[in-house]
N, C-alpha and C positions, 0 to 999 in steps of 0.2 A: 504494500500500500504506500504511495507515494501522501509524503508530510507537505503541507504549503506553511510557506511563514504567514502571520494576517500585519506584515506592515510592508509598506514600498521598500525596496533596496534600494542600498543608495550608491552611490559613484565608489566609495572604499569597498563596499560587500562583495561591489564588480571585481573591482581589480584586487580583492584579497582570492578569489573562488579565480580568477583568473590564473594570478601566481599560483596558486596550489598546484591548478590544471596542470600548468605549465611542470612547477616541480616535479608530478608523479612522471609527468611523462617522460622529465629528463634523470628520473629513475630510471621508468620499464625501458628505454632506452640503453642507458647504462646494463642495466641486466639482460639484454638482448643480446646485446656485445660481447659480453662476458661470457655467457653460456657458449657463444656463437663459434669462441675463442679457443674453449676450453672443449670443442669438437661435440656439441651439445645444442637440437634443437630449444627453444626457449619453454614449451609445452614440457618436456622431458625432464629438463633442469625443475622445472614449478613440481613435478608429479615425484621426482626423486628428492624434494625437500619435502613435501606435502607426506611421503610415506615414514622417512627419517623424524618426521615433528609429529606424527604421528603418538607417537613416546611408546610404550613398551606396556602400557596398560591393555591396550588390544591389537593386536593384530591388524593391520590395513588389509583391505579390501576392495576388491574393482567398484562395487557399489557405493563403498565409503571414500573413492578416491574420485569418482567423479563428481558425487556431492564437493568436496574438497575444492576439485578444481572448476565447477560449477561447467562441466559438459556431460551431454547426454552418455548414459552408462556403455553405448556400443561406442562411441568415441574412445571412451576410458579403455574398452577391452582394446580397440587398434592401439592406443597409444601403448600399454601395457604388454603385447604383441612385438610392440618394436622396442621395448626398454629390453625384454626379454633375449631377443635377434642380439640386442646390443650389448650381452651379457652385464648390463645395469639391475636388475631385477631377475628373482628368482618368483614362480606361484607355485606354492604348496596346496593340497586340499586340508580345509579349515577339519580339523580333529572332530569339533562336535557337530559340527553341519558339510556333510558331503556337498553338498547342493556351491557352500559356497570355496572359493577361492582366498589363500591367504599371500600378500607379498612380502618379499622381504629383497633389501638390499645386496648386492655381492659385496665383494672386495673391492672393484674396480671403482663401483659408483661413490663408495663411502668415501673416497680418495677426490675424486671428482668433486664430491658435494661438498666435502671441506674445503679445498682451493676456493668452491664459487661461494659458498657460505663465510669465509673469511673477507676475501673483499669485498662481498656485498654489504657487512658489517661496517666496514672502514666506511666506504659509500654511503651507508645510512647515517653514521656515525657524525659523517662530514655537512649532512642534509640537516639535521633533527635540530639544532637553534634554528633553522631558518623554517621547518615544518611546524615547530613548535609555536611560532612566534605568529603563522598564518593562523592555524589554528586556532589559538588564543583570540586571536581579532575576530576569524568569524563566530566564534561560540559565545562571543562577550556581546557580538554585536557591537562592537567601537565604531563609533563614524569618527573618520578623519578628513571628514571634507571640509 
């Protein structure tokens, strides 16, 4: 369900919701590169962090990884398909449900995903006074007109 604000926005709201724009996208940018760099479509890199943050309380799953990465579940299986091809991912069948599928990491990806998870840190690291500082503005609603 989409939220409306009930006041006009003003000249600052534009250009704070502007800059934000702009920042994410001179992120996913940045991380497009990186993956790109590091011999890793950018979908692959998001599903082999999304399995790893997963954490160890349950097992990842094609159904729970497409939820995750917010694509249709037979998208998830191609992609998981090809993590597989690309010795990134391992599927097990889930111990108490045949039915479903469990993933797990190799050797190769964990190697991988630390290199692109290390400098993605630095990058956010580097981001986050100036995310923080948008942020603030829009949720405070400051005009600085």
């Amino acid at each position: 369900m989409v939220r409306r604000l009930d006041k006009t926005l003003s000249q600052a709201d534009y250009e704070a919701l502007a800059t934000l724009r702009y920042t994410l996208r001179k992120f996913m940018d940045f991380s497009t590169s990186a993956a790109h760099e590091a011999g890793l479509p950018p979908q692959q890199h998001q599903a082999l962090l999304a399995i790893k943050g997963n954490g160890v309380r349950e097992a990842m799953t094609i159904g729970m990884l497409a939820e995750k990465l917010l694509i249709a579940p037979h998208t998830a299986t191609e992609l998981v398909g090809r993590l597989i091809d690309g010795d990134y991912v391992t599927r097990h069948p889930d111990p108490t449900d045949k039915r479903r599928q469990t993933l797990q990491l190799t050797e190769k990806s964990e190697e991988v995903l630390q290199q692109l998870s290390s400098i993605h840190l630095v990058e956010i690291r580097d981001m986050a006074p100036k995310l923080i500082e948008i942020l603030t503005r829009l949720q405070a609603g400051v005009r600085q007109d």
